[in-house]
C-alpha positions in Angstrom: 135.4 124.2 84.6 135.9 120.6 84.4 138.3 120.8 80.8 140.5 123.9 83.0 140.8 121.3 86.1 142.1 118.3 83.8 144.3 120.6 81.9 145.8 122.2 85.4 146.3 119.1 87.0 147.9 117.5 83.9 150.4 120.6 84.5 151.3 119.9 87.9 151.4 115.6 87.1 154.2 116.9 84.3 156.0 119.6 86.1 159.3 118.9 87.3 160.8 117.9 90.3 162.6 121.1 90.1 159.9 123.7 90.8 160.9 126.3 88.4 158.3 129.4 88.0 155.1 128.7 86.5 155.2 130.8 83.3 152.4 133.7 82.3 150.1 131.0 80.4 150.1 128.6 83.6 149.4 131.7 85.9 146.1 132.6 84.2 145.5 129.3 83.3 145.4 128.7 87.4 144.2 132.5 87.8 141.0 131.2 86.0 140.6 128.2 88.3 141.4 129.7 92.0 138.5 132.5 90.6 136.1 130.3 89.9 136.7 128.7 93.7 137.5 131.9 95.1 133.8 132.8 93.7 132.3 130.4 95.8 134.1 131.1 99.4 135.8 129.9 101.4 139.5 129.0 101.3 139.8 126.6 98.6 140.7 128.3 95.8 144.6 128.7 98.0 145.2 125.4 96.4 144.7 126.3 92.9 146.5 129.5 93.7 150.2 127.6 94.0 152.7 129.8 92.1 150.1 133.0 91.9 151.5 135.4 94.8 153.3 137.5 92.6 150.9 137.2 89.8 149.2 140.9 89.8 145.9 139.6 90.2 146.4 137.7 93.5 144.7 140.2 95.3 141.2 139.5 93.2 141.3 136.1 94.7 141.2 137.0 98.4 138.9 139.3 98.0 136.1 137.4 95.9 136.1 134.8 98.8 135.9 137.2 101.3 133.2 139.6 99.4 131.3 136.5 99.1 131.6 135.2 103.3 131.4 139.2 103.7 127.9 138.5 106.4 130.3 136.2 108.5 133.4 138.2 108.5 134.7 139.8 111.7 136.2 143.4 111.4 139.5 142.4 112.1 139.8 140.1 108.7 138.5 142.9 106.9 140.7 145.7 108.4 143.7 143.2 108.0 142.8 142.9 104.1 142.5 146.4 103.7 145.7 147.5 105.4 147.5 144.9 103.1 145.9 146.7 99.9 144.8 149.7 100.7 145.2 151.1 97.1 143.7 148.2 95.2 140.2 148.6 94.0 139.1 144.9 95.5 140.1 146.5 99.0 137.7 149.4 97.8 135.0 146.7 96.8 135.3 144.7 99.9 134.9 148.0 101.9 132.1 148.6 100.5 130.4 145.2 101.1 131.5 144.9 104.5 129.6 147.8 105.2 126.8 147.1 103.3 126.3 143.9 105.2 126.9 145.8 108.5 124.4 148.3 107.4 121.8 145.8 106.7 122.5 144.1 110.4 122.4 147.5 111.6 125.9 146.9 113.5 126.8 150.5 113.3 130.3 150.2 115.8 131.1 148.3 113.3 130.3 150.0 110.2 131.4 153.4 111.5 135.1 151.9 112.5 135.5 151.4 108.7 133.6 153.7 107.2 134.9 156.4 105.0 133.0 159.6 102.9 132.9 159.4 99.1 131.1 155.8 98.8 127.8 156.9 97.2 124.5 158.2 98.3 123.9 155.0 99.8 126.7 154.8 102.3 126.7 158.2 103.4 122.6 157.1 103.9 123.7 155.0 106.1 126.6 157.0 107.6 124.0 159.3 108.6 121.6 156.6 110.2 124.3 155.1 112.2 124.8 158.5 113.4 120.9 159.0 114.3 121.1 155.7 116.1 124.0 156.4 118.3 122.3 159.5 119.3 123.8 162.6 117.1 122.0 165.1 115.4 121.3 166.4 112.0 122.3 169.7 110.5 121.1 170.3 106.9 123.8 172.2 105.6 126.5 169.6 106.9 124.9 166.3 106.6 122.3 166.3 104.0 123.5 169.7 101.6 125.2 167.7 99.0 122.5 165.0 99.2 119.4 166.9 98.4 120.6 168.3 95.4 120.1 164.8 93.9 116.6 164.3 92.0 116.4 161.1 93.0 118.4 158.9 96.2 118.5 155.3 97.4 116.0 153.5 99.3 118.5 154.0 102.1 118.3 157.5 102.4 114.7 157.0 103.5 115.2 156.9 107.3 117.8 159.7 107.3 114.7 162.1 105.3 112.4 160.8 107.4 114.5 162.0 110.4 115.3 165.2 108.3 111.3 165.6 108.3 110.7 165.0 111.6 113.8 167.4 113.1 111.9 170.1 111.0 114.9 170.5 108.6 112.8 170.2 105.8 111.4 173.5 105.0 108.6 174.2 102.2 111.5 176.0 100.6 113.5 172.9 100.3 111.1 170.5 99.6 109.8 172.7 96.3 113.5 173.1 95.5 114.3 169.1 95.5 110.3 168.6 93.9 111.6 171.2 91.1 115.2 168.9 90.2 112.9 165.9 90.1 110.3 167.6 87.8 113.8 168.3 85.4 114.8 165.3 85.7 111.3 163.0 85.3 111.8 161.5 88.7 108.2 161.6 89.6 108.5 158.8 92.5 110.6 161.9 94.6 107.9 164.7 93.8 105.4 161.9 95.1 107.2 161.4 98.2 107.8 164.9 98.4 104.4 165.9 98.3 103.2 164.2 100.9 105.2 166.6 103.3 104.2 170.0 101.8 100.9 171.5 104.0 97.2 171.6 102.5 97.2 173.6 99.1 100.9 172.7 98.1 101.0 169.6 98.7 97.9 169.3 96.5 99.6 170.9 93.8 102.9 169.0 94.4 100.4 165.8 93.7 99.6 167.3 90.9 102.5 167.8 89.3 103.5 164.5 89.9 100.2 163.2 87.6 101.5 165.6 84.8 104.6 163.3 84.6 102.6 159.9 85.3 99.6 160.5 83.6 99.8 163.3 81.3 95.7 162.3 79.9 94.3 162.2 83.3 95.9 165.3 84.5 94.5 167.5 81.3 91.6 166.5 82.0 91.3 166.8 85.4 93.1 170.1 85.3 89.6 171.9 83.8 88.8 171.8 88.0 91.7 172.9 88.9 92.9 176.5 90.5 94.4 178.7 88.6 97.8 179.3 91.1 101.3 179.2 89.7 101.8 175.6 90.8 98.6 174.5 88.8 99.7 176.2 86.5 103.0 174.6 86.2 101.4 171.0 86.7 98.9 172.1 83.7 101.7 173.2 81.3 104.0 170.3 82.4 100.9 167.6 81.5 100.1 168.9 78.1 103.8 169.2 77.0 104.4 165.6 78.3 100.9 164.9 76.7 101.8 166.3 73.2 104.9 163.7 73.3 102.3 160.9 73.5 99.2 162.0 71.8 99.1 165.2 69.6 95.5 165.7 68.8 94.6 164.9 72.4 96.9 167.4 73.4 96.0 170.0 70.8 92.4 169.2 72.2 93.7 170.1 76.1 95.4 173.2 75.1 92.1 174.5 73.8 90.1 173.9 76.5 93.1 174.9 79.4 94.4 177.7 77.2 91.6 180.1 78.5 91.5 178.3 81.8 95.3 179.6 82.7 96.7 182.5 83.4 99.7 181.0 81.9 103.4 183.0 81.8 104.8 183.5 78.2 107.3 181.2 78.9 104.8 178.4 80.0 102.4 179.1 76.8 105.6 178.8 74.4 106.8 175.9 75.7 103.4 174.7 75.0 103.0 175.5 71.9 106.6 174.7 70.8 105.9 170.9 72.5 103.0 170.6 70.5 104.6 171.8 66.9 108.0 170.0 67.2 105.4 166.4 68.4 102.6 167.4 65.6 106.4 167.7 63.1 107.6 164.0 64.0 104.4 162.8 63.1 104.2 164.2 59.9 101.1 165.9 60.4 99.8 168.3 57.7 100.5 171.3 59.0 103.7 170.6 60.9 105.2 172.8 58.5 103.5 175.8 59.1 103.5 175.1 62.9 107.2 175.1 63.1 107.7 177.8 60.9 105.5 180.4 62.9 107.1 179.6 66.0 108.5 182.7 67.7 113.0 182.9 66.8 113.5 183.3 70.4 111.6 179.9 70.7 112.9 178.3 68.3 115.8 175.4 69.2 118.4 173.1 67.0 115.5 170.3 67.3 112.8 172.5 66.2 114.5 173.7 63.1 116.3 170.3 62.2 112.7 169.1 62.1 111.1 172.0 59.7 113.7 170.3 57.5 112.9 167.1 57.9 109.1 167.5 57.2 110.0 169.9 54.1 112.3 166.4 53.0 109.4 164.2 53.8 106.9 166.3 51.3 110.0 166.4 48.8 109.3 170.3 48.6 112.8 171.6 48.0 112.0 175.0 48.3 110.6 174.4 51.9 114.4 172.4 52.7 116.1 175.0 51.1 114.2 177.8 53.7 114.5 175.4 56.4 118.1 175.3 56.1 118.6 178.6 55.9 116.7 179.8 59.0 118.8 177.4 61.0 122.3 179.4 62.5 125.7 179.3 60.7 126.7 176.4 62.9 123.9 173.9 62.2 124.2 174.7 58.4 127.2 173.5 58.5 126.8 170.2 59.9 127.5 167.9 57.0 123.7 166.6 57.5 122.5 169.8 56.3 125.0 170.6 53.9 124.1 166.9 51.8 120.7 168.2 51.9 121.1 171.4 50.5 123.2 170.4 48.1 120.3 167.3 47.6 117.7 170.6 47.3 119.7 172.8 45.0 120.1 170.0 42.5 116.4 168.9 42.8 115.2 172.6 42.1 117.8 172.8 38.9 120.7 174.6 40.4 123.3 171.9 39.5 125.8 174.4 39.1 125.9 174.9 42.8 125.2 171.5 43.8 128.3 170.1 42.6 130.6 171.6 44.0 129.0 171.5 47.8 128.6 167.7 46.8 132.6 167.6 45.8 133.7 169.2 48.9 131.5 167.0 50.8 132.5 164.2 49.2 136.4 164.8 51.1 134.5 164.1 54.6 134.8 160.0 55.4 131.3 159.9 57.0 127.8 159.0 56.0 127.1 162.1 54.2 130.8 162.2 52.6 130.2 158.7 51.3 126.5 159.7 49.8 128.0 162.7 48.5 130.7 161.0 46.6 128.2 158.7 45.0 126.3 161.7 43.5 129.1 162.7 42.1 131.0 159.9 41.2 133.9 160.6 42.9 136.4 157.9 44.8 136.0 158.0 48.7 137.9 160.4 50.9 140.3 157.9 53.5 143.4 158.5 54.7 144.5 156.7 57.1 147.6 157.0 59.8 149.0 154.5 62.6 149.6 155.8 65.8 153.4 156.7 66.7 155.8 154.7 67.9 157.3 155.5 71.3 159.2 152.6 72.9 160.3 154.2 75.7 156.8 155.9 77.1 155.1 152.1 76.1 157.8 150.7 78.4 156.7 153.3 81.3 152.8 152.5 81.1 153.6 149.1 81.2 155.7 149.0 84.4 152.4 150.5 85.7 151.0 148.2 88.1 147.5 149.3 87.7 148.1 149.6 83.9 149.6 145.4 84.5 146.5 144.7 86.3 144.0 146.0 83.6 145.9 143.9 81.0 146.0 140.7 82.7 142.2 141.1 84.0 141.3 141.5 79.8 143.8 138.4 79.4 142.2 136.4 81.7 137.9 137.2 80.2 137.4 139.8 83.0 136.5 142.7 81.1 135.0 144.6 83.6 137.0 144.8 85.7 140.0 145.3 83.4 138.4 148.7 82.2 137.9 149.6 85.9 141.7 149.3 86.4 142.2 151.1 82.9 140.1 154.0 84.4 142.1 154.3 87.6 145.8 153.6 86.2 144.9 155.9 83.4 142.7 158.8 85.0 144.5 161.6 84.9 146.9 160.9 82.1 147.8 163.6 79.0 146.1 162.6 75.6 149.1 161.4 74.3 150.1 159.1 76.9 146.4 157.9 77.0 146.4 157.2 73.0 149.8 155.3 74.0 148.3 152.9 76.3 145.3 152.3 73.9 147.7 150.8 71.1 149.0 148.3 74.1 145.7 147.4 74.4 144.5 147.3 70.6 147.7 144.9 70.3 146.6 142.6 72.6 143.2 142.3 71.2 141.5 144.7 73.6 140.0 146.5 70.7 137.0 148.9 73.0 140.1 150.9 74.3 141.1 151.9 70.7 137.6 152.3 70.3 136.8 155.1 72.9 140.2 156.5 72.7 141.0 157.5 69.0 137.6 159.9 69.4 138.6 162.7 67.9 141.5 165.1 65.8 144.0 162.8 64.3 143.2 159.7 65.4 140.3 159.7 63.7 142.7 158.3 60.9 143.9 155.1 63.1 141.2 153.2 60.9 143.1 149.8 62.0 142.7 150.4 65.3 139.2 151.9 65.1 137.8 149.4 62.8 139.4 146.2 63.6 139.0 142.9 61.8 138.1 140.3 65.2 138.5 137.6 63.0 139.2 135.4 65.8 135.1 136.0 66.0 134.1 134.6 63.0 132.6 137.3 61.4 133.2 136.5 58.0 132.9 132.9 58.1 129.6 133.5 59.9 128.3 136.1 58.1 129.0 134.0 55.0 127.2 130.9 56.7 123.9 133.4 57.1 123.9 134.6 53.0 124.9 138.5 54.3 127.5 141.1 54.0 130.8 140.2 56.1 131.1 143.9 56.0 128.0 145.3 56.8 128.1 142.1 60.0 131.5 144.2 60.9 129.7 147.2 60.6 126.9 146.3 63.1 129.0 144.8 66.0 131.2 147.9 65.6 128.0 150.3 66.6 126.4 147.8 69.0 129.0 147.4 71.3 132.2 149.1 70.0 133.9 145.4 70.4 132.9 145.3 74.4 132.3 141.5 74.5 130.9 141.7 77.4 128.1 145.2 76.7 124.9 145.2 78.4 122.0 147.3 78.1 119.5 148.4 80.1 117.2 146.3 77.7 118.9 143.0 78.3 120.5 143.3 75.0 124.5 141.5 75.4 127.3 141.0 73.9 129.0 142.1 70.5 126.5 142.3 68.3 123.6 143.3 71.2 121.3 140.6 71.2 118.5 139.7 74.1 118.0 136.3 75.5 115.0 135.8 74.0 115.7 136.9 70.6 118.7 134.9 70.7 116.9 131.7 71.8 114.6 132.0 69.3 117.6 132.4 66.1 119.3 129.3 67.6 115.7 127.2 67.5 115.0 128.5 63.9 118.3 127.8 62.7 118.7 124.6 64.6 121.8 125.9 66.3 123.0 125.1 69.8 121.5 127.7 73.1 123.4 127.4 76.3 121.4 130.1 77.8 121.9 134.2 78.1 125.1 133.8 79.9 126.7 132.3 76.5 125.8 135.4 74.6 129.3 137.0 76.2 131.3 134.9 74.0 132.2 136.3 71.0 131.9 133.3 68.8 128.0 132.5 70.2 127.2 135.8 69.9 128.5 136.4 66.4 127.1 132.9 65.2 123.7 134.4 66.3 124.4 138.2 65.2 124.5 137.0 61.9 121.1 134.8 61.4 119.5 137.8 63.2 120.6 140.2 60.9 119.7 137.8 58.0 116.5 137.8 59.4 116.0 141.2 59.3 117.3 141.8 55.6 114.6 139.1 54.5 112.1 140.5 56.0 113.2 144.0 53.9 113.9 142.8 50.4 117.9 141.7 51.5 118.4 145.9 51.8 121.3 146.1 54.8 120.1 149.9 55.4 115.9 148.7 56.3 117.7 145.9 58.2 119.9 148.0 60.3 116.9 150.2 61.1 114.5 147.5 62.1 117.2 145.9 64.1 117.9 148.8 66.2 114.2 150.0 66.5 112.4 147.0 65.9 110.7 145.5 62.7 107.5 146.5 63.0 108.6 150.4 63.8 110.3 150.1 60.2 107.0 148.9 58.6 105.1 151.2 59.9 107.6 154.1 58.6 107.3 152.6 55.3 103.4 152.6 54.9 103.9 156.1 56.2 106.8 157.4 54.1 107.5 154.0 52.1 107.8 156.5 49.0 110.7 158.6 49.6 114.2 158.0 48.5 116.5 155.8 51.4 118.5 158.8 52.0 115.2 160.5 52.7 113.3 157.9 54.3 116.5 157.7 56.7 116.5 161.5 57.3 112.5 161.4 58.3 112.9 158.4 60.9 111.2 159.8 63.9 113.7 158.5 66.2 117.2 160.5 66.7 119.2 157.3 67.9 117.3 155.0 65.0 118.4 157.8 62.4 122.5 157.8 63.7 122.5 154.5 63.8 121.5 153.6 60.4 123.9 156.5 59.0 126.7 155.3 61.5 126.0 151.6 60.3 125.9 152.1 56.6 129.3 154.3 57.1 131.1 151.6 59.0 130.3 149.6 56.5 131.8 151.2 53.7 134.7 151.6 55.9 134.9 148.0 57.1 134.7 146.9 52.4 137.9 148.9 52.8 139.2 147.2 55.1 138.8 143.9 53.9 139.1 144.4 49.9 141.0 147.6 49.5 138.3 149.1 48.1 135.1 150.0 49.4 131.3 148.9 47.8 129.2 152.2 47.0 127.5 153.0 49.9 124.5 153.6 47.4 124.3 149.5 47.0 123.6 149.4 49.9 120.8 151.0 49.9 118.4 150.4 47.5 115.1 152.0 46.7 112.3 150.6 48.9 111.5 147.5 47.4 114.0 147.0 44.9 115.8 143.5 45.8 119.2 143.9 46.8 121.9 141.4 45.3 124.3 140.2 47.6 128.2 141.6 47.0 131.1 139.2 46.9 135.0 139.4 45.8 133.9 140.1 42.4 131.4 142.8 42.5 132.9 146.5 41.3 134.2 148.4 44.4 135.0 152.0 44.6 138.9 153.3 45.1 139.5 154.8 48.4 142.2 157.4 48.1 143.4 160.8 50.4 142.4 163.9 49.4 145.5 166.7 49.2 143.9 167.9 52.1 143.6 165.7 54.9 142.4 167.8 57.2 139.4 167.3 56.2 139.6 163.5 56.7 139.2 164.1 60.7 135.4 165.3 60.4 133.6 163.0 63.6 130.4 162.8 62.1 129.2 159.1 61.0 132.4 157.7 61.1 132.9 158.3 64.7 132.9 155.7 67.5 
C-alpha cells in the first residue's frame, strides 16, 4: 500500500494548477487506493476518490465501506444506496448483507422492508422466519415447495423446518421424499435430521440408511440383525455398494452373508453386484475381467465397459481389449480413446494392415490420442489454426456496454472476481458470436480465462493463440528454465490447473495459476531458499509461477525427469503414482496412463501432455514428439532445448477434423 500512496500523492504534488481530468492510469492507480480504504470503512477512502465519479467502478467504493459498517447502518443509508444503483451488482451485494445482519439481530421490520425473493435458500430461510415471528402462517406448497426439493439447505432454514414440523406440514410422505434426494445426493447430515421426525420403525430405518452412507463397514455388519422391510433393504444395498467403493473383499464378504438375508429387488441385487465388479475392476483384481464381462447388458454402463477395457490393457491381453471394445455401443467406440486402443490391439495381435490406417486417420485429430497416434505412425501433427473475425463495429457495441466497461476495468484493476461476475451479467444472454466477440476484447487485454472458457467448442477450437496463450509477463520460461524443466510442459500445467484464472481456488486450498497449497508452497520456497510472503502471495502470477516451477521439478526428480509420472503425481499426489507403479510399473506409459484408477488423474495427464505439444508449437514452430515425453518407466528423460529435433505441425486437407474436443479442450 505504502509504494501506491507515495506514487498517488507524488501525482497530486505534480499536477497542475489547472485541474485537467485525471487520465485512465491515474483513475485506477487511485481506484486501487480509495479500495483498499474503502475496505476498511468508513469514509476515508472519499479523499483518495478525487477525480473517480465518473470512473465505472465508483459504485464498488461505496459500497465496500458500507458492506463493511453494514451492522451499524440505518435502513434509510441503505435504501438510499440502492435507489441510486438499483441495477449494479454491489447494490445486490449490499442487499444482501444488510439483510443478513438484520437477520442475525433478528430486526425483521427491517429486514422485511428490503427484502426481496430470489436471494438463496438462506434469505428466503429467513424470509419465512420473519414471517413466523410477526405472526403468519406456513403453507407447504407456497412457502416451503421449492425449498424441500433441495437435498441439503442452510443452517438457517432450521427454524422455519422446525416450525414446518411442529405445524404438522411435514408428512411421512415428505419426509421419505426429501430423505430419498439426500440419499442421491450423499447428503447424509439431512437423512439424519430427517430421521429423527419419522415414527418408531421408519425412523429406525431412516437411521439406518444414514449409517450406509457414514459407515458403510458398521452397517454391513450390523445389517445381519436387521428386518428384512424394503427400507432395510434399501439401507443394506446402499451400505455394501458404498462399501465395495472402499473395501472390495469386505464387501464381497457382506454380500455373502446379506445376500440370503434379503429379499432384495432385481434392481437392488444388480446394482450390487455391478458396484462390486466395476470396484473389484479398478483394483485390478484377478478376476475383474470375468466379473465385468458376465454382467447382465441391461446392467451394463459407459464406466463398466470402459473398465473391461482397461483391465484387458492392464494384462496386455489384446484379444480381451479388442472384445472389450467391441461390446461397448457405436458411440463409445468411437471416442478417439478407444479408437487409439484398438488400433494399439490390432497391431499388437499382427493386424498391421488395419492398424495403420485407423492410426492415420487418428493421427488428423489435435488431441492426446491424435498426437500418440501420429507418433506410431510417423506422421507430422494435425494443427490448423484460425483467429477469430474481425468485426469493428459489434467490438465497438460491447464496449459501450457499461456492464461489459465494468468487467474490464475490475480485471484492469487485479479484481478478477468480480470482473467475471460483471462478464456473467453484461454477457448472459448474448448469441455465441457476440459472446466469442467479447472474449477477443478480453484475450487482448490480457484476460486470457475468458478465451479460455469461451472458444469451447466447433471452430474455435482453432483460436490456438487465444486458447493457449504465451503469459510471458509470468515468467514461465525464464522460470521454468531457472528450475532445469520444460518451458512447455510448465505452460502446459498452468493451462490445465487454472485455465490462466490467477486468482483459482479449490476446495483443497490449492491457488493460483499453477494450483499450489500454502503449505506445499512454503515448503518449495524453504528448499529452494526463495522468498514466502504467506498464501495470500500465491495470487500473483510471478510468485506463483516462480513456485510452480520448483514444484514441478520436484516432482520429475522424484520420477526419473519423465514430465508424464510428474504430471500424474502432481495432480494425484506422489505417493498415489508409486504405488500405481509397483502395481502396474510394467506396462507401457500409454498404458499405465490408461489403467490410472482415477478418471480426473487419467484426463489430466492426457490433457497435460497434449497442451504441451501444443504449447512446443507455440513457442518453436514445431512441436517435440509427444512420445519424448513420455518415456518408459524408468528410462531417464533428457531435457529438450532449441536444438533438440521437433516434429512439423501442418493442416490436414480436411480440417474438420481439426475441431475434435477431446484432450485439447479447455
Amino acid at each position: 500500500m505504502s509504494h501506491l500512496l507515495f506514487a498517488l500523492a507524488a501525482w497530486c504534488l505534480l499536477a497542475p494548477a489547472v485541474h485537467a481530468a485525471p487520465s485512465l492510469a491515474e483513475q485506477r492507480l487511485a481506484f486501487r487506493q480509495a479500495w483498499a480504504v474503502a475496505q476498511q470503512g468508513g469514509d476515508g477512502w472519499r479523499s483518495w476518490a478525487t477525480g473517480l465519479a465518473d470512473y465505472p467502478l465508483y459504485p464498488y467504493l461505496e459500497e465496500a465501506a458500507l458492506e463493511h459498517d453494514v451492522d451499524t447502518l440505518d435502513r434509510a443509508t441503505v435504501a438510499d444506496y440502492l435507489k441510486r444503483y438499483p441495477d449494479l451488482l454491489p447494490a445486490a451485494d449490499l442487499r444482501r448483507a444488510w439483510l443478513r445482519s438484520q437477520a442475525r439481530k433478528q430486526h425483521w421490520d427491517d429486514f422485511l422492508a428490503l427484502y426481496r425473493s430470489g436471494l438463496g435458500d438462506a434469505l428466503t430461510c429467513d424470509a419465512l422466519h420473519a414471517k413466523l415471528a410477526q405472526g403468519g402462517t406456513l403453507d407447504f406448497e407456497r412457502d416451503l415447495a421449492a425449498l424441500w426439493n433441495s437435498p441439503s439447505l442452510p443452517g438457517a432454514c432450521d427454524p422455519v423446518l422446525d416450525a414446518a414440523h411442529d405445524a404438522g406440514l411435514l408428512t411421512s410422505t415428505r419426509l421419505w421424499a426429501r430423505i430419498d434426494r439426500a440419499l442421491d445426493a450423499g447428503q447424509v447430515g439431512t437423512v439424519a435430521a430427517l430421521a429423527s421426525w419419522l415414527p418408531g420403525e421408519e425412523g429406525t430405518a431412516a437411521a439406518r440408511l444414514a449409517q450406509a452412507l457414514r459407515d458403510p463397514a458398521a452397517a454391513v455388519a450390523d445389517a445381519t440383525h436387521w428386518p428384512d422391510t424394503p427400507r432395510h433393504r434399501q439401507a443394506a444395498a446402499l451400505a455394501l455398494k458404498r462399501l465395495a467403493r472402499r473395501d472390495t473383499d469386505a464387501a464381497d464378504a457382506g454380500w455373502k452373508r446379506l445376500a440370503p438375508r434379503f429379499s432384495f429387488t432385481p434392481a437392488q441385487r444388480d446394482g450390487v453386484l455391478y458396484a462390486l465388479a466395476l470396484f473389484h475392476a479398478t483394483d485390478f483384481d484377478e478376476h475383474a475381467l470375468v466379473r465385468l464381462a458376465s454382467l447382465p447388458a441391461d446392467v451394463q454402463t459407459d464406466t463398466s465397459r470402459e473398465w473391461r477395457a482397461r483391465v484387458a490393457l492392464a494384462r496386455q491381453d489384446w484379444p480381451a481389449v479388442l472384445a472389450a471394445i467391441d461390446a461397448m455401443p457405436a458411440g463409445q467406440q468411437d471416442e478417439d480413446e478407444w479408437r487409439y486402443f484398438r488400433a494399439r490391439a490390432l497391431a499388437a495381435t499382427g493386424q498391421a494392415d488395419q492398424a495403420d490406417p485407423l492410426y492415420a486417420k487418428l493421427a488428423q485429430e489435435p488431441t492426446y490420442y491424435g498426437f500418440l497416434a501420429a507418433d506410431r505412425v510417423q506422421g507430422d501433427y494435425a494443427i490448423c489454426p484460425l483467429n477469430p473475425p474481425d468485426d469493428a463495429q459489434r467490438e465497438q457495441a460491447l464496449l459501450d456496454k457499461p456492464g461489459l466497461q465494468r468487467a474490464f476495468e475490475l480485471f484492469a484493476v487485479d479484481l478478477p472476481h468480480l470482473a467475471r461476475r460483471e462478464w456473467s451479467r453484461a454477457l448472459g444472454d448474448t448469441d455465441r458470436d457476440t459472446l466469442r466477440i467479447a472474449a477477443r476484447l478480453a484475450y487482448e487485454r490480457g484476460w486470457y480465462d475468458r478465451a479460455v472458457f469461451t472458444y469451447s467448442s466447433g471452430e474455435a477450437l482453432r483460436y490456438y493463440d487465444q486458447r493457449f496463450p504465451l503469459a510471458s509477463q509470468d515468467g514461465v520460461v525464464p522460470q521454468a528454465q531457472q528450475a532445469g524443466i520444460d518451458p512447455s510442459w510448465a505452460y502446459a500445467i498452468a493451462r490445465a490447473e487454472s485455465a490462466w484464472m490467477s486468482d483459482a481456488h479449490s476446495g483443497a486450498d490449492a491457488r493460483g495459476l499453477m494450483q499450489l497449497v500454502p503449505a506445499t508452497a512454503a515448503q518449495v520456497a524453504k528448499k529452494n531458499g526463495l522468498a514466502w510472503q504467506g498464501g495470500q502471495s500465491l495470487y500473483d502470477p510471478a510468485v506463483n509461477i516462480m513456485l510452480g516451477t520448483r514444484y514441478l521439478a520436484q516432482m520429475a526428480a522424484r520420477f526419473s525427469g519423465a514430465p508424464w509420472l510428474a504430471s500424474a503425481a502432481y495432480n494425484a499426489g506422489p505417493n498415489k503414482v508409486d504405488q500405481w507403479l509397483a502395481e502396474r510399473g510394467n506396462l507401457p506409459p500409454d498404458l499405465f496412463v490408461a489403467t490410472i484408477p482415477y478418471h480426473e488423474t487419467r484426463d489430466y495427464v492426457a490433457r497435460v501432455m497434449a497442451f504441451a505439444v501444443i504449447y512446443d508449437w507455440r513457442l518453436y514452430g514445431k512441436a517435440l514428439p509427444l512420445a519424448s515425453r513420455m518415456p518408459a518407466i524408468g528410462q531417464p528423460y533428457s531435457l529438450p532445448d532449441v536444438h533438440t529435433p521437433r516434429k512439423d505441425v501442418t493442416c490436414p486437407t480436411a480440417p474438420a477434423s481439426a475441431v475434435a474436443t477431446a484432450g485439447a479442450s479447455r
